[in-house]
ROBA-454859 format. One record per residue (C-alpha): x, y, z; residue in one letter. Coordinates in steps of 0.2 Angstrom, whole numbers. Example, Ala and Ser with C-alpha at 12.3 -4.5 7.8 and 13.67 -1.06 7.14 Angstrom:
<rs>
R      c1      c2      c3   sefi
R      62     -22      39      A
R      68      -5      36      S
</rs>
This chain:
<rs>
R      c1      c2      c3   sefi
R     583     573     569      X
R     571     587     561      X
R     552     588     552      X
R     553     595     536      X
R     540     604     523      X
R     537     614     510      X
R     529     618     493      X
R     528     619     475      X
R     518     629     465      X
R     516     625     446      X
R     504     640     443      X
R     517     653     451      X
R     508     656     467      X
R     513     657     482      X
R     505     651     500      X
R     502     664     512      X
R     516     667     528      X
R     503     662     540      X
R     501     646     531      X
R     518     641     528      X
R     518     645     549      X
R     503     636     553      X
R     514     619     543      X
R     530     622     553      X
R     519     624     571      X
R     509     609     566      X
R     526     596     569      X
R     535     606     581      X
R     537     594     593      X
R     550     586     578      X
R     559     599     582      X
R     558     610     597      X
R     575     619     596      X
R     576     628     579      X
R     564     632     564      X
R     569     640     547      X
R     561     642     530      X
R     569     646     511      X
R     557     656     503      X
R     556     660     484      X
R     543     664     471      X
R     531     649     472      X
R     541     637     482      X
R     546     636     501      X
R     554     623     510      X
R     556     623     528      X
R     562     613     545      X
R     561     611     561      X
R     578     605     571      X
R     583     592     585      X
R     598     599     587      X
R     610     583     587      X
R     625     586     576      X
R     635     604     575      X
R     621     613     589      X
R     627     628     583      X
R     632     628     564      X
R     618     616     558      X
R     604     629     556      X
R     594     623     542      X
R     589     625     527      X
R     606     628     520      X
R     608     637     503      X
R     623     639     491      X
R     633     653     491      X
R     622     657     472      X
R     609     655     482      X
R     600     647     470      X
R     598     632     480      X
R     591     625     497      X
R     592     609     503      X
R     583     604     521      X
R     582     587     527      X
R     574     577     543      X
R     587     564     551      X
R     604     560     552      X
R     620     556     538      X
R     631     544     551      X
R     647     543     538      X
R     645     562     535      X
R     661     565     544      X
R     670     552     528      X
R     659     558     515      X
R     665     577     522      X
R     685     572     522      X
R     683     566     503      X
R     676     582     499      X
R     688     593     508      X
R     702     583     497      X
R     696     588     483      X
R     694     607     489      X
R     677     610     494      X
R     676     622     509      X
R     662     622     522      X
R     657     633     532      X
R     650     624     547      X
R     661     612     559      X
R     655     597     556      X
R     635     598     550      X
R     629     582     541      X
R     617     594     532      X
R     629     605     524      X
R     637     587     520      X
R     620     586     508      X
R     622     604     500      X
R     641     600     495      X
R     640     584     487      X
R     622     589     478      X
R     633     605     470      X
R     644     595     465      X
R     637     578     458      X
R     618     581     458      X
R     607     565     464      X
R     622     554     459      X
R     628     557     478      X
R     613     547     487      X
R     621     529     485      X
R     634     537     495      X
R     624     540     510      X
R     623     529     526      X
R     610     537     536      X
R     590     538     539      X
R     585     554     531      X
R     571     562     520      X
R     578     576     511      X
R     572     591     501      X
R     582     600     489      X
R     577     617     480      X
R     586     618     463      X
R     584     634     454      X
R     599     635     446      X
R     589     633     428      X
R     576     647     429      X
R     566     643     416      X
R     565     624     423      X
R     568     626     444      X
R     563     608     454      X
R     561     600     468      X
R     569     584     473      X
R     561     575     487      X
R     571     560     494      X
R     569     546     505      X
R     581     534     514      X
R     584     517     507      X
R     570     507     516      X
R     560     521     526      X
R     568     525     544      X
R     563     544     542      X
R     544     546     536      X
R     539     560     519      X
R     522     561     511      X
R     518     572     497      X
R     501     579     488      X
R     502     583     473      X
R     485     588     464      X
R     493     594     447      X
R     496     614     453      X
R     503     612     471      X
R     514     601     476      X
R     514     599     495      X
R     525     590     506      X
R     531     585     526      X
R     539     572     539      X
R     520     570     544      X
R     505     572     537      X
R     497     587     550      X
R     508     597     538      X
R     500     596     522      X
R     483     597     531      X
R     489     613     540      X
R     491     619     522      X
R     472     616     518      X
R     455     623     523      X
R     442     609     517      X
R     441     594     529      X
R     451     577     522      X
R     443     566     514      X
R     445     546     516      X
R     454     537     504      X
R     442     523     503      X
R     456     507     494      X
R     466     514     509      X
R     455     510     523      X
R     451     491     513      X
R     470     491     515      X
R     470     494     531      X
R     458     483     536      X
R     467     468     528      X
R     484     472     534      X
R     481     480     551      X
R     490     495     546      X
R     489     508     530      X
R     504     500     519      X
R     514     511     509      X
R     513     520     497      X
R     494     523     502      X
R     485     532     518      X
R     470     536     520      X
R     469     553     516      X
R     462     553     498      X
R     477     560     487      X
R     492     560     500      X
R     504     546     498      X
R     522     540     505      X
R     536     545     493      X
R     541     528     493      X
R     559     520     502      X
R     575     522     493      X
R     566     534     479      X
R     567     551     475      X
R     552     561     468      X
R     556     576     458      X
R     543     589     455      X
R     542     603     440      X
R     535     614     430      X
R     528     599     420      X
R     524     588     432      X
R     531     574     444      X
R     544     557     441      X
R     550     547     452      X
R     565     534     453      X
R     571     521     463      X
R     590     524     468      X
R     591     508     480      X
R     582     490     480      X
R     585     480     489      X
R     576     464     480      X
R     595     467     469      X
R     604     457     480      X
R     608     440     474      X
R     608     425     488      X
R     622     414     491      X
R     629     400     500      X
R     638     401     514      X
R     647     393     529      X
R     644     399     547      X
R     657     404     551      X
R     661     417     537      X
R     643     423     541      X
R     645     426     560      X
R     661     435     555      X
R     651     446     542      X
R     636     448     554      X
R     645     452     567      X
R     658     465     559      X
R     643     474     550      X
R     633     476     564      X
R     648     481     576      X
R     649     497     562      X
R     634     502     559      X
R     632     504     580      X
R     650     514     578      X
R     644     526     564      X
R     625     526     574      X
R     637     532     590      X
R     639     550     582      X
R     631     563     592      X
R     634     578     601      X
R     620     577     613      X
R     617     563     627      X
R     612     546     622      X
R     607     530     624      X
R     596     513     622      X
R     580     504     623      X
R     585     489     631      X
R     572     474     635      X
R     583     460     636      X
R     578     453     619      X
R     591     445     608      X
R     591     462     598      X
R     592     477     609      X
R     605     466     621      X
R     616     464     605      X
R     614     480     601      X
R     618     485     617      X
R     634     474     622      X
R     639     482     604      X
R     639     500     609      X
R     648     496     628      X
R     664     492     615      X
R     664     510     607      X
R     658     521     623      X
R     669     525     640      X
R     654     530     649      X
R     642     516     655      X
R     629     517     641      X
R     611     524     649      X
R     598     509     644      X
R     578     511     647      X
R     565     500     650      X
R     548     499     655      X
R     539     487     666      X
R     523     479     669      X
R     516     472     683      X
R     509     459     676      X
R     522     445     670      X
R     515     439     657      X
R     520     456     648      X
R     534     461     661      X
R     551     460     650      X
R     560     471     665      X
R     569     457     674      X
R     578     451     658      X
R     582     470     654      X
R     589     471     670      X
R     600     457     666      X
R     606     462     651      X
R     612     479     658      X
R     620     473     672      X
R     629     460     658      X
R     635     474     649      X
R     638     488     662      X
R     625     498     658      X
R     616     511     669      X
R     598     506     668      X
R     584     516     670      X
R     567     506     671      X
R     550     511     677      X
R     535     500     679      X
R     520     505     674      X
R     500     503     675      X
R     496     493     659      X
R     480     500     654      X
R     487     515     644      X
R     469     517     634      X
R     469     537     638      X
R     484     539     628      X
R     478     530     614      X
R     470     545     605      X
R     486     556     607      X
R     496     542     601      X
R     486     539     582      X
R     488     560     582      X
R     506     558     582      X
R     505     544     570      X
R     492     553     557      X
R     484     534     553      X
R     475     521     563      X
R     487     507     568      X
R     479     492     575      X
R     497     486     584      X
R     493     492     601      X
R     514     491     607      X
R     512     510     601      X
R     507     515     616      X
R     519     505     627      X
R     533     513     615      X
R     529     531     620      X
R     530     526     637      X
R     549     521     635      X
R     552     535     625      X
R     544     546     639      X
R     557     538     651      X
R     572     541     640      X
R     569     558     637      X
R     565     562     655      X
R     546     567     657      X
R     535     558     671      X
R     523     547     664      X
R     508     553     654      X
R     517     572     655      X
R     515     582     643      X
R     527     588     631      X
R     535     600     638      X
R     536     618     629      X
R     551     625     618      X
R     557     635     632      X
R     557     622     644      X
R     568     610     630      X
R     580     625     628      X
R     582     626     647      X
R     589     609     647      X
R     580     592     648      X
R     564     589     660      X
R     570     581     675      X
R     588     583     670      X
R     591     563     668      X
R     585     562     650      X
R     594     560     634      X
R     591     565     614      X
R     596     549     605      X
R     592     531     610      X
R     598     517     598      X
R     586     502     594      X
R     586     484     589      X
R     572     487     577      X
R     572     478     559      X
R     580     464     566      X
R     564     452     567      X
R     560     458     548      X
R     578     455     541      X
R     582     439     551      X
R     562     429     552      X
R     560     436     570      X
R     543     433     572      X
R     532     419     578      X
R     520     419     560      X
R     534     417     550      X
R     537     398     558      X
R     520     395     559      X
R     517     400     540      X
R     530     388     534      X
R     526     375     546      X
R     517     369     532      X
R     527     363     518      X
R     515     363     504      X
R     514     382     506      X
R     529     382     496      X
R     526     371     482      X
R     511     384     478      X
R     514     395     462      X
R     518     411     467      X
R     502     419     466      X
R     494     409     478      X
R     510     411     491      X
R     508     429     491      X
R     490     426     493      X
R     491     414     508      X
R     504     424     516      X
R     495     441     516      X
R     479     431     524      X
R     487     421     537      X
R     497     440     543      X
R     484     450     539      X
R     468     456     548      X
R     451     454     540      X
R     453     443     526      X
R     442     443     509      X
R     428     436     516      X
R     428     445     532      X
R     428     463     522      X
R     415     459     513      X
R     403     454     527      X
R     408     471     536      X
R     406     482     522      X
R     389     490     521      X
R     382     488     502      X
R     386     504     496      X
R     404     504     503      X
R     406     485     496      X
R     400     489     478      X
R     414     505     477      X
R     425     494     482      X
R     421     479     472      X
R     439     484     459      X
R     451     482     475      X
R     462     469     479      X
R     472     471     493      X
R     486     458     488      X
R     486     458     471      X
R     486     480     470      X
R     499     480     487      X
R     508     464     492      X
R     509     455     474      X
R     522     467     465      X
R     535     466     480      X
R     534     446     479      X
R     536     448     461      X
R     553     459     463      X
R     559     446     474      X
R     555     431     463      X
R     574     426     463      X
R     573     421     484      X
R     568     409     491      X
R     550     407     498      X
R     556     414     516      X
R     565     428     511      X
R     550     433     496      X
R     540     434     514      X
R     555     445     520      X
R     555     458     506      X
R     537     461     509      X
R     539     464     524      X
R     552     473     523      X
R     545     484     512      X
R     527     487     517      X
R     525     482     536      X
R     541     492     543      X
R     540     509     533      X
R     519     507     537      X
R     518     502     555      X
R     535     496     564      X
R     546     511     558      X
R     531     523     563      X
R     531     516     579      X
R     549     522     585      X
R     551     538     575      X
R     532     543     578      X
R     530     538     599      X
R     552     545     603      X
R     547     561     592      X
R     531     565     602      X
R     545     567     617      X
R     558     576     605      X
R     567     562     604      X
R     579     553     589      X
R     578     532     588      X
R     593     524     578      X
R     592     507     571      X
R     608     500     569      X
R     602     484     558      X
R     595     492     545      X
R     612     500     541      X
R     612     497     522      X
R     625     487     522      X
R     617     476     534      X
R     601     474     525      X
R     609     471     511      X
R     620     456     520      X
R     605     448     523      X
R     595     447     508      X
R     614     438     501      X
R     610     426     514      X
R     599     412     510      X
R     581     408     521      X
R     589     395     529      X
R     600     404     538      X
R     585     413     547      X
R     570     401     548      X
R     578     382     549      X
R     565     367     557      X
R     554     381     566      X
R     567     392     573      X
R     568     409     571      X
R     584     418     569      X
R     594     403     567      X
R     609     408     564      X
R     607     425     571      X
R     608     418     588      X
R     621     407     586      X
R     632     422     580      X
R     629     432     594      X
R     631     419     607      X
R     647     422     613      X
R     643     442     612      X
R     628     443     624      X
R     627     425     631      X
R     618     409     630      X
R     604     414     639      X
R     600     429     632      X
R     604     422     615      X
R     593     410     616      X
R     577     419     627      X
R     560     417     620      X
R     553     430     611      X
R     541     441     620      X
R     529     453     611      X
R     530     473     618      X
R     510     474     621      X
R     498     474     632      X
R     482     464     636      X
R     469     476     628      X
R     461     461     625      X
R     457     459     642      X
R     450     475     647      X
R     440     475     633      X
R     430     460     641      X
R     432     469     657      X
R     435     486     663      X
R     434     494     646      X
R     420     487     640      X
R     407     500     641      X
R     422     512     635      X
R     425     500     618      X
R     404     498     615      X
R     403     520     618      X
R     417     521     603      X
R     411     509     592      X
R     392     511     593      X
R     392     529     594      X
R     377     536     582      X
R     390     550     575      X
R     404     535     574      X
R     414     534     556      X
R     409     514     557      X
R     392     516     557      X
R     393     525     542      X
R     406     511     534      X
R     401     493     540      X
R     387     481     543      X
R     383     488     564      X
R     376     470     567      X
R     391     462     561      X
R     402     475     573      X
R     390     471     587      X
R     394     450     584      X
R     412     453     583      X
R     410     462     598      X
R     399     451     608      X
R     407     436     603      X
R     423     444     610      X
R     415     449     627      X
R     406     433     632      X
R     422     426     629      X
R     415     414     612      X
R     429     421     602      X
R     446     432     603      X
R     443     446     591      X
R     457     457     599      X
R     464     463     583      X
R     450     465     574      X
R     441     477     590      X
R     457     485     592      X
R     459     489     573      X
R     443     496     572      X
R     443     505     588      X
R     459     515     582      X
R     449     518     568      X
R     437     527     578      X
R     450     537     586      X
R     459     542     573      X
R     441     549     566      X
R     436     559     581      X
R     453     569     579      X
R     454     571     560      X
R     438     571     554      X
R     437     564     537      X
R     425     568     524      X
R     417     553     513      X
R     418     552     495      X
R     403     558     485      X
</rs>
């Protein structure tokens, strides 16, 4: 698990050592044990390491023995030690023990991008290729469906590029300047969906593509889609044997490390599989972390406990004061982008448990990670039951959207539609009534489904109507706010989340599987559960699901009242210069007298403002 940067010049020029440290400074905290840079005329690429396979032989970047070529990347390759024996078969030597990186370097010599299909891991890569002189590029590459995060800027001279977007703005002088569809997408989404953000010419390189950058410009290609599987029918039983051999690998491979690890566990159906999974392949109890509330209503700790008393585990829990608002700011830093999902904040707790630190500490400095672990009781890796809600129809909206029938019968247009405004945030309407005039006429082109959501649906014309909701999300709301959440809130603590079911081979499986299987009369997970019955138990199997969050709601009709209006109604406030203020004051009142529940819309806008305060956007001309 690393951060990664870099750039390319077209123009020949070359940026300025300070700068080049000022980019590696700014994500340190991705990786607090080692840093390293290939320099050349016009083009660096640089990393800073978590050192959790080889320690000592995966110094990154790595460059062929020509030295015509570097290649850095930020995550992990869990089949690298099969991918490593092929090559060794076939006489390639290495030079490190067993380093996933130099994994990367080997098969890129010898077969160019043809490799990444080969790959089983999360991972954003950069590779240095001047082996043509006259036509040297730069291949940017991203995992299949967006586990490890990669933005680029590319303004037709400079190509700039990193794991997070502090990066690239470490490499500028002029303030940002606010992507203005971005924040309409936002709005409408509760999140800044991919490939956008809202920083006016920085984008995603997308999930499963691979951006290469030269002389002449930029191209981009997709090596992996996953709207390419074809569904099926299938009896149960076949399936639960597929399900569960799939999974059970993908939590073997995920096992890989040579540093401590271990798992969020909140006695959820996913994280107790996931869990009841790795107790097969370990001899040591597996370490499992939890966090608490005292309020039960949001308190998941008793079924954790459970779970890891089920499975063996020794369990680490701490409960904690709900009201986390003082972190909120540091959290949207780490993240680079509003996010209006508030279970952010209770994510960075965890992580703080898992990697040792007290809660609300600080992270700690590099010299105090290179002693050893703050508190001594921490680990590097966890492993996580994210993707499963999105893969399997998880969630509560999913049931509740299709617990009308005639939705389906709607051409597909008007699914996508419905679908994107019964999930979303602000709908049509409500954008328009918050937009001041000026902000409303520049925006008047924009269509947040049909410019975002409508060409996934249209890749994924072939499923059914359940799994076309799926593949959107799939695509949009886990690389642009659930994946954030985990990479984003462990790597503020230096520390790497694995997510076991989005193994490509996994994701894959289940887009074979028909909607059905998933979303049957209203319940979620159909046959999911079932499958892993006899794994985990009935009990936990079956447990309804429980949102990880916290009643922000609440507070913002009580003890955080006057906080919320000092943010919102600030004469120096990013809103005041964007929306109708009257139209932010009846939200907001109708919220507090208690006329209405505009939760989601108060707290997207609040992280709005926060985000603001830290990064300081300029408006467009």
């Amino acid at each position: 698990m690393c951060g990664i940067y870099g750039y390319f010049d077209r123009s020949g020029s070359s940026l300025a050592a300070h700068t080049l440290a000022a980019m590696d400074s700014s994500i340190v905290h991705r990786g607090p044990d080692d840093s390293g840079v290939f320099a050349a005329n016009a083009v660096a690429i640089g990393n800073r390491r978590l050192s959790i396979i080889d320690i000592a032989g995966g110094h990154q970047p790595f460059v062929s023995d020509d030295g015509r070529i570097a290649l850095v990347q930020n995550g992990e390759i869990f089949n690298h030690v099969e991918l490593r024996a092929a090559l060794q078969l076939q006489g390639v030597r290495f030079a490190t023990d067993h380093s996933d990186t130099e994994v990367l370097l080997r098969l890129y010599e010898r077969e160019g991008l043809d490799f990444l299909p080969r790959l089983n891991g999360m991972f954003a890569i950069a590779i240095w290729d001047g082996r043509e002189p006259e036509n040297p590029r730069l291949h940017l590459v991203r995992d299949r469906i967006g586990v490890k995060p990669l933005f680029v800027q590319d303004d037709g001279r400079q190509v700039l590029f990193g794991s997070e977007i502090k990066a690239m703005l470490a490499a500028q002088r002029a303030r940002p300047m606010l992507d203005l569809p971005a924040l309409q997408h936002y709005l409408a989404y509760n999140y800044v969906p991919p490939p956008f953000t809202l920083f006016a010419g920085i984008r995603h390189v997308m999930p499963g593509t691979v951006l290469s950058v030269s002389r002449a410009g930029s191209s981009a290609r997709r090596w992996w889609s996953l709207a390419e599987q074809t569904p099926a029918p299938q009896g149960f039983a076949q399936w639960q044997e597929e399900f569960l051999a799939l999974l059970d690998d993908a939590v073997r491979l995920r096992l890989r490390a040579d540093v401590p690890f271990g798992a969020f566990l909140s006695g959820g159906v996913d994280s107790s599989t996931i869990v009841a999974l790795m107790a097969r392949h370990v001899r040591e109890p597996t370490r499992t972390f939890c966090i608490g509330f005292p309020d039960a209503r949001f308190d998941e700790s008793p079924y954790a406990r459970e779970a890891a008393q089920r499975f063996g585990a020794t369990h680490c829990e701490r409960i904690v004061q709900p009201d986390m608002l003082d972190d909120w700011a540091r959290v949207l830093w780490h993240c680079d982008q509003p996010h209006g999902d508030a279970s952010f904040m209770p994510t960075r707790e965890v992580s703080r448990l898992a990697a040792g630190l007290g809660p609300h500490a600080a992270l700690p400095t590099e010299e105090a990670i290179a002693m050893g672990r703050p508190g001594g009781a921490g680990v590097k890796v966890v492993l996580t039951g994210d993707g499963g809600d999105e893969l399997f129809a998880g969630y509560d909206k999913y049931a509740s959207f299709m617990a009308d029938p005639a939705l389906c019968e709607l051409p597909a247009a008007d699914f996508a539609r419905h679908y994107v405004e019964h999930t979303g945030l602000f709908g049509e309407q409500a954008r328009a009534a918050l937009f001041q005039p000026w902000l409303r006429q520049r925006l008047a082109g924009v269509d947040s489904v049909r410019d975002v959501a409508a060409p996934w649906f249209e890749q994924a014309a072939h499923f059914d109507r359940v799994n076309q909701m799926l593949h959107l999300d799939m695509m949009l709301l886990l690389p642009g706010n659930n994946l954030v959440k985990p990479d984003r809130m462990g790597m503020s603590v230096s520390l790497e989340a694995r997510t076991p079911f989005l193994d490509w081979r996994m994701m894959e499986f289940a887009f074979r599987a028909e909607g059905r299987t998933k979303l049957h009369e209203g319940d979620k997970k159909h046959w999911f559960k079932r499958a892993v019955e006899p794994l985990i138990g009935e009990d936990l199997a079956h447990r309804k699901k429980q949102m990880f969050t916290v009643p922000i709601g609440e507070w913002f009709r009580g003890p955080r009242k006057t906080w919320l209006a000092a943010l919102l109604f600030a004469p120096q406030a990013l809103g005041a210069r964007l929306f109708d203020m009257a139209r932010v004051r009846t939200l907001f009142d109708d919220h507090v007298s208690g006329a209405a529940n505009h939760t989601r819309e108060l707290r997207a806008l609040a992280a709005l403002e926060l985000w603001a305060q830290q990064f300081e956007p300029r408006l467009p001309a």
